[in-house]
N, C-alpha and C positions, 0 to 999 in steps of 0.2 A: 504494500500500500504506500501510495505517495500521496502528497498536498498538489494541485498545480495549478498555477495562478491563469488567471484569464485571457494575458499575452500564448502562453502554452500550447492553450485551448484551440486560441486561434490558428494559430502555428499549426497543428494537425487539421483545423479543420477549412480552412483555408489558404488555397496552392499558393507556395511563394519560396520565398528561400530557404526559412527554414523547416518545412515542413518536413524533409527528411530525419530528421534530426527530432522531430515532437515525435514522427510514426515510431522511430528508434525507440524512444523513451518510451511508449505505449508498447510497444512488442517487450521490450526489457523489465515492464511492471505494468499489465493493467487495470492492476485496480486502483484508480484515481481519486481523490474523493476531493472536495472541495468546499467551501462556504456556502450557505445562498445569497451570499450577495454576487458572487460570480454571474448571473443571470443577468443581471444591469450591467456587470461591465462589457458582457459578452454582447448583450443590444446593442451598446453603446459602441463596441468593435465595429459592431453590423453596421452601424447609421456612418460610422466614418466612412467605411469601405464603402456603402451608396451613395456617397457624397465627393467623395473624392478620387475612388479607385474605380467609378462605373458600375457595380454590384447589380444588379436588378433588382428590383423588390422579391420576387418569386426567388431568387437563389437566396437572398438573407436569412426570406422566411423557412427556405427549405434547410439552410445549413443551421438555422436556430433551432427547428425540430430537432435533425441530429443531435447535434448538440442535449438536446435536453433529455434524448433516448440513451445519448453514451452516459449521463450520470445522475439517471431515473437509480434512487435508494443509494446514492452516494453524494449527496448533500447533507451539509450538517447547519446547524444554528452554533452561534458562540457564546460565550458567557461578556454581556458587555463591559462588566466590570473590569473583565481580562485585557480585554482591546485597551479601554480607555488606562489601564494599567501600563501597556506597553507604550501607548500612545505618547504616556507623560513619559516613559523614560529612556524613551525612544523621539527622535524626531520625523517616524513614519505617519502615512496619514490613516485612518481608523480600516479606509479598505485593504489595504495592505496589511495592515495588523490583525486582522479577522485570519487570514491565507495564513500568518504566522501562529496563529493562537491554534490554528484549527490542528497544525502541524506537531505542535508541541503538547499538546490535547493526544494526541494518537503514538507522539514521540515516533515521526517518519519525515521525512526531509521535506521539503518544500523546494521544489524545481522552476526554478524561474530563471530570468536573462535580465530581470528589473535589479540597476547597480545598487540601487540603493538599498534593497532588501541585502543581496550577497554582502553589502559592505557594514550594514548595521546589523544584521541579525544573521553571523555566520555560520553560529553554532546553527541553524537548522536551516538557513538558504544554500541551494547548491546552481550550480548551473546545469544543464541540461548533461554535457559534457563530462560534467566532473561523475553525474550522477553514471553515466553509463559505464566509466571507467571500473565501477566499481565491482 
């Protein structure tokens, strides 16, 4: 079981560079599990990519269904207190401390390319790369 942040997500599920590289990390572990706030950042992927990368409406909605079939019963809720924990003693912002809390909640790494997570919170961010080496 891993954590993987919404960038990730996208990355597998949406063709582009690093898509190899998210399919790797999925073949290597998949059972993925994530926050529920993941769902608005992943819309929020979606509206950028129809906005500036050409997306169609019909592909957004159809890669969002995916999406929400790959991590049907592997969504969790966080304990707020925990976020707004990290939040103060960390200078992450509370979505990204949710991906952290969730990770350290399950004590399994959280996979992501986001610098700021790998450089404040190392003990449990890895990069996708590191994770595969392992």
């Amino acid at each position: 079981m891993i954590v993987v942040d919404s960038n990730l997500i996208a990355y597998l599920l949406i063709p582009g560079d690093r898509s190899e590289e998210a399919e790797n990390v999925l073949q290597r572990d998949s059972e993925w599990v994530v926050p529920l706030l993941w769902r608005s950042e992943f819309r929020n992927i979606l509206t950028l990519y129809m906005r500036h990368s050409g997306m169609s409406l019909p592909l957004a909605e159809q890669t969002m269904t995916k999406a929400e079939k790959l991590f049907a019963g592997r969504e969790y809720s966080v304990v707020s207190s925990e976020v707004l924990a990290l939040t103060h003693e960390r200078t992450l912002s509370a979505y990204d401390a949710e991906f952290v809390i969730l990770a350290m909640h399950f004590g399994v790494p959280l996979v992501t390319l986001v610098k700021k997570l790998l450089k404040e919170v190392s003990y449990v961010a890895v990069l996708p790369s590191q994770f595969l080496k392992k």
